[in-house]
N, C-alpha and C positions, 0 to 999 in steps of 0.2 A: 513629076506628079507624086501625089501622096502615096501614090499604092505600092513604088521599089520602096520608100522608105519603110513603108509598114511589110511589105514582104521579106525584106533584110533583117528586120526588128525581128518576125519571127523565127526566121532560119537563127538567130542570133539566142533567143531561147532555147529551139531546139537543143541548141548543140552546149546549153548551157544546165544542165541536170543538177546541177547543184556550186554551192557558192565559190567553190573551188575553180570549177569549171569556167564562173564568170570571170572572174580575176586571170585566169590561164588565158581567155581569148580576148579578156582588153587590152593582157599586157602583147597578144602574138599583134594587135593593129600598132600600138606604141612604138613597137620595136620596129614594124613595117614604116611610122612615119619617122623614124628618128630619132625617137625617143632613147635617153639613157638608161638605163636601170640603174636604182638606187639602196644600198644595202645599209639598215641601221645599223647593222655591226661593225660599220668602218666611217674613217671620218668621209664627210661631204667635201668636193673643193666646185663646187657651184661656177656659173659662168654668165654672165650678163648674154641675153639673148640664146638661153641652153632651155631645152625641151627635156624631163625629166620625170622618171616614175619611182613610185614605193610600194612595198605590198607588206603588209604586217598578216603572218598567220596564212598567207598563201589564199586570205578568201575577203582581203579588204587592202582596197589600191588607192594610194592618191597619187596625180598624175600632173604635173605644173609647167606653165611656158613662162621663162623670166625676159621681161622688156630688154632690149636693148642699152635702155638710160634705168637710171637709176627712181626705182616706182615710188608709187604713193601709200598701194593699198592691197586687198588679196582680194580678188572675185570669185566668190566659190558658188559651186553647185554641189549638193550632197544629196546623195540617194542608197539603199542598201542592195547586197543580195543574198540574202535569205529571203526564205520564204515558209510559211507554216509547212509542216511535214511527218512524217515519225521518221527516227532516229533506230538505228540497229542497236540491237544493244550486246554486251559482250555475252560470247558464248552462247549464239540466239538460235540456235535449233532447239527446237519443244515437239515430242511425237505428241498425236493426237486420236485417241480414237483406233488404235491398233493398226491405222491405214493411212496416216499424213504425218507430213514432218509442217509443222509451222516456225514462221520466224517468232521470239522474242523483241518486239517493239514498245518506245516510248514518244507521248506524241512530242513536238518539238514547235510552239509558238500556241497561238488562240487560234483553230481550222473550224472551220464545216467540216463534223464526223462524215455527216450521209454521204455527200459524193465519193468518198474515196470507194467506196464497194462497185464491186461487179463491173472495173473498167482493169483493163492491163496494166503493170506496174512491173519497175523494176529498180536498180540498186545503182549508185553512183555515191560517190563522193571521192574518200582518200588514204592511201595502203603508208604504214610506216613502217619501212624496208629494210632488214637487216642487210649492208655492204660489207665488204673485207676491211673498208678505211672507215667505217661510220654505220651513219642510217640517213635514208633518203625519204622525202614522200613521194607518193608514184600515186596521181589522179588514175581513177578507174570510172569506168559507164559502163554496164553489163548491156550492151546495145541488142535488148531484144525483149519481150514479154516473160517476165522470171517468174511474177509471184501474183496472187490475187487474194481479194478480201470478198468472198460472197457473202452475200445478204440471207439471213434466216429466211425463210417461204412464208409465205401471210396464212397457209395454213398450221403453220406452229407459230404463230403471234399474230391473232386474228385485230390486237389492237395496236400494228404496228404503224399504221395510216392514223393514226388520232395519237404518235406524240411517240418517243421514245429515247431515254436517256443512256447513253451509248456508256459501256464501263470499259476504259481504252486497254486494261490488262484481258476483260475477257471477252471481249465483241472488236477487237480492231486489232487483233495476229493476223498476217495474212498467209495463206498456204503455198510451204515452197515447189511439196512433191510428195506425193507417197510413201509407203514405208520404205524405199529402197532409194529412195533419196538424203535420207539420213548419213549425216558427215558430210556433206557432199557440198554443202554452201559455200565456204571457206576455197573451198577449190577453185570453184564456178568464180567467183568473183575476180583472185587468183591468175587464174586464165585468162581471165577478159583482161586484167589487167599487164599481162605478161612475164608474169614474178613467178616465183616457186612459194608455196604454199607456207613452207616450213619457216621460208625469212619474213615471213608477216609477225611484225610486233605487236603495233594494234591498227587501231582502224577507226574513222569518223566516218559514216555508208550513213544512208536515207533513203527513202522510199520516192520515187516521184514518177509522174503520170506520163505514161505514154501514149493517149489518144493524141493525134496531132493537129495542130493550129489548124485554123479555120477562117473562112470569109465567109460570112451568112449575108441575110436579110433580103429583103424584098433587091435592091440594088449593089450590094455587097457592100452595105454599110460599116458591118459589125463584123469585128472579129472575136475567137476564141481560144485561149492556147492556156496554157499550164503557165504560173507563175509572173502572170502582169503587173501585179504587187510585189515586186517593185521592180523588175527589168523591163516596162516599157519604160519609166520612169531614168533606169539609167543606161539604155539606149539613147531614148531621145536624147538626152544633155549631153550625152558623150558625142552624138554627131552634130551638137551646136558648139563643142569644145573643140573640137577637131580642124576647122578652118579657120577658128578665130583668132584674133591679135588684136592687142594692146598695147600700147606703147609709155602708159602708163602705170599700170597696175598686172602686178602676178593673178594669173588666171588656173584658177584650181579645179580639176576636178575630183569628186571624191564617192567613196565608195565603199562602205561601211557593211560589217557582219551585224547578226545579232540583235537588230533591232527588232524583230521577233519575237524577243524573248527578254526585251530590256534595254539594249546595250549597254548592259554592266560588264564587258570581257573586255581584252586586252587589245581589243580590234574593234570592238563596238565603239558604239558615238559617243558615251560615256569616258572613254579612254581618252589618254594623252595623246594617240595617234595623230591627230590634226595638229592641235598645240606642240609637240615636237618635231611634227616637219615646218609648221609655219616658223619656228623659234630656229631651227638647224639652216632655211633658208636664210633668214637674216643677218645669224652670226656668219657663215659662210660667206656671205656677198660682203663681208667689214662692217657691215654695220653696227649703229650702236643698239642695246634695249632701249635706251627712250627713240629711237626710232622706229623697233617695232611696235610698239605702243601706239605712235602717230599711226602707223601704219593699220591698225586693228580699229585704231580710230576711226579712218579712213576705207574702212572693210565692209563688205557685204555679203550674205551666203543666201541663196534660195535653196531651201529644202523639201526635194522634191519627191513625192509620197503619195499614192494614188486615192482619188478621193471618193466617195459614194454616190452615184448617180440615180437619180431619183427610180425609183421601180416601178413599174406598171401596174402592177399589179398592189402593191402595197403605198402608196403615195403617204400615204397616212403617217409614214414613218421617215418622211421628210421635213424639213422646217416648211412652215408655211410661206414663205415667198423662197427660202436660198435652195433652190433645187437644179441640181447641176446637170445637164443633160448630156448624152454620148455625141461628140462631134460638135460640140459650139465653144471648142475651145478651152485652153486651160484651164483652169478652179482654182480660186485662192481661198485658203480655209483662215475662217476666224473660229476664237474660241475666249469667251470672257474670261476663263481658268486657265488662258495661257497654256493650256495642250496643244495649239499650234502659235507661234510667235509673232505671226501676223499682229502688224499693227498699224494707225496712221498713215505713220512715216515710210514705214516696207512696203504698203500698200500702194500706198500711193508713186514710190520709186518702180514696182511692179509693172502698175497700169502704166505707167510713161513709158517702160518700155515693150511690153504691148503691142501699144499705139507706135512706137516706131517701125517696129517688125510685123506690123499690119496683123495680126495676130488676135482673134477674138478669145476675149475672158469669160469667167462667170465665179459663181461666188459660193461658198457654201459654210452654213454655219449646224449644228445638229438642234434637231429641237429641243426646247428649255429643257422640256422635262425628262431628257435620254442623255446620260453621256457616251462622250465618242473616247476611243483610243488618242495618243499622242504619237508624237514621228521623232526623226532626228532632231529638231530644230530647238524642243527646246532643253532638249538634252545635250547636243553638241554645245550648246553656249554656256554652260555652266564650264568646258573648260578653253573657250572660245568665245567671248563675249561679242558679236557683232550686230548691226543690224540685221535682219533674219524676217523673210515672209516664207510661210508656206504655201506651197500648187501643191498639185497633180493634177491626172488625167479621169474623167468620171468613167465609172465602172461598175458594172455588177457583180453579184457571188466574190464579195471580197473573202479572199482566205478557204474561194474550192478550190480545191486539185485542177481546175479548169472555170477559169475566168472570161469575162467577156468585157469586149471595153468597142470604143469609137475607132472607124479604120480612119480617120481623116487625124486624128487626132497626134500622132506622133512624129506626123510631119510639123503640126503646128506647136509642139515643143519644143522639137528639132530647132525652127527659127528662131524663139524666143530666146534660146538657149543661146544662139550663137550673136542674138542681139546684145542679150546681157552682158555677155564674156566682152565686147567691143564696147562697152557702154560705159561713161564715166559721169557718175553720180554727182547730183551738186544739190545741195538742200541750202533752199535761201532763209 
């Protein structure tokens, strides 16, 4: 039934606080089925019918099953983990007011300011560890309610309900503790993470939400949890990766930082990261370039990115017919400006499999006169040229600290997912 999968989906959040963290418990299932680990700093010696992972930057993995026989093509899924947030920033105690220490924050992608206030928060990300041979990174999650962001009182901003434009240096610090809490952060985190304080070089921390996941609605339609943009997204494709096989085409999956904020880094969609594992398999298996070429020829990627579900209360702010609704299945985004890749031909490779995998669609395009954001797809192709549509899953409050989306819905990616990874494309 839908509901282990979507309960798995959120325990799989939970424990996932930041990008670090996703990448840490894709690679602990990998390693559980088999998977090898793959390090760019040494050469590759690859193996016809080998299960294999990479992780560039410790917060962006690609993960590939190579056929038995000698393939045609590379099937990928791409989806990110980031997520909008603020960023610690160095040296981020600030006293306040002769009685609080607050954090020093910067925000980190395009958020909804208002929800972050007046709900529990705490600190995760990544410690870079002075060792006796080196430095290490050591993932940290302050597992408990650290820090909070309260909301001014409506009787000191009596027109706080009619509009308010947030200044993220002096309305979004959140409060760590008291005057007597001063110095004390560095520690705390420190702690949590098992290190000595002193060997901390530097640090990549973030704020992220600790109200926990949820089943609502009249039938428990709907769920709720911190970060569904984009990890329902590569949850689902990771457990339609996970059973599948092809016997002719490499099946990739993929898992990108950054697109948050661009993916202009070295681990973002924008990098070589894809284009140098797809190129390192190649050569590694004998082959020649003009066979990965055919082979790219012969490629296809779904980039998978959650999409906007029409609102209740705001409908007005949907296209007039493409309005995607929670639980009727996956969304394929078109865009005449080529902000999602979606075309014809992806489109319609899309719906065919679908329709295999019993799997209902829908469709969403933004209205004429509002532009929408872009995703991986068509940034990843400028250094990966393939066929390319983009899904996702419909949702509300895209970019709060706590989203809501369809509970049926990540089962019906799940299948999609593993329809595609098994599916060999033929265009007449």
């Amino acid at each position: 039934m839908y509901e282990n999968t979507t309960q798995n989906m959120l325990k799989f959040i939970e424990n996932s606080p930041s990008p670090f963290h996703v990448i840490k418990n894709l690679s602990i299932v990998l390693d559980g089925e088999g998977f090898t680990k793959l390090d760019e700093r040494n050469e590759w010696k690859l193996k016809k019918g080998g299960k294999y992972y990479v992780t560039r930057n410790g917060s962006s993995i690609i993960s590939f099953k190579i056929p038995e026989n000698d393939f045609e093509g590379f099937y990928m899924i791409a989806s990110h983990s980031d997520s909008p947030s603020f960023k610690i920033k160095e040296d981020p105690e600030m006293e306040a007011a002769g009685c609080y220490v607050k954090l020093n924050v910067e925000k980190y992608g395009g958020m909804l300011c208002a929800p972050w206030f007046d709900r529990p928060l705490s600190v995760a990300g990544r410690l870079l560890v002075k060792e006796k041979n080196g430095i290490k990174s050591v993932l940290v999650n302050v597992d408990r309610d650290m820090v909070m962001l309260p909301s001014l009182a409506i009787h000191m901003n009596r027109e706080a309900n009619d509009g308010y434009k947030y200044n993220a240096q002096n309305d979004m610090l959140p409060i760590f503790g008291d005057e007597n809490s001063k110095g004390r952060f560095m520690a705390q985190v420190a702690e949590a993470a098992g290190v000595k304080e002193k060997d901390i070089l530097s640090t990549d921390l973030f704020l992220y939400n600790r109200v926990k996941s949820t089943f609502w609605g009249a039938d428990n339609e709907y769920i709720s949890s911190t970060k569904l943009d984009d990890l329902e997204c590569c949850y689902g494709t990771f457990e339609g990766f996970l059973p599948a096989e092809n016997d002719k085409n490499v099946i990739v999956h993929i898992v990108f930082d950054n697109e948050e904020v661009g993916s202009g880094t070295k681990q973002g969609a924008a990098s070589t990261f894809l284009k140098d594992t797809l190129e390192r398999i190649n050569e590694s298996l004998g082959r020649s370039r003009q066979q990965y070429h055919t082979a790219l020829a012969n490629s296809f990627m779904i980039s998978a990115d959650n999409a906007h579900a029409v609102h209740p209360n705001h409908v007005d702010k949907a296209d007039p017919v493409n309005k995607p609704a929670m639980n009727k299945g996956v969304v394929i985004k078109y865009n005449a400006n080529q902000k999602y890749t979606t075309d014809a031909i992806s489109a319609a490779i899309f719906k065919d499999i679908c329709d295999k995998a019993k799997v209902p669609y829908q469709t969403f395009t933004n209205r004429s006169d509002m532009a929408g954001g872009s995703t991986l797809g068509n940034i990843s192709t400028t250094q990966v040229a393939v066929n390319t549509v983009d899904i996702g899953l419909a949702q509300l409050a895209m970019h709060s600290p706590y989203e809501t989306a369809g509970a049926k819905d990540p089962e019906y990616l799940a299948k999609v997912s593993q329809e595609f990874y098994e599916y060999n494309v033929v265009i007449g």
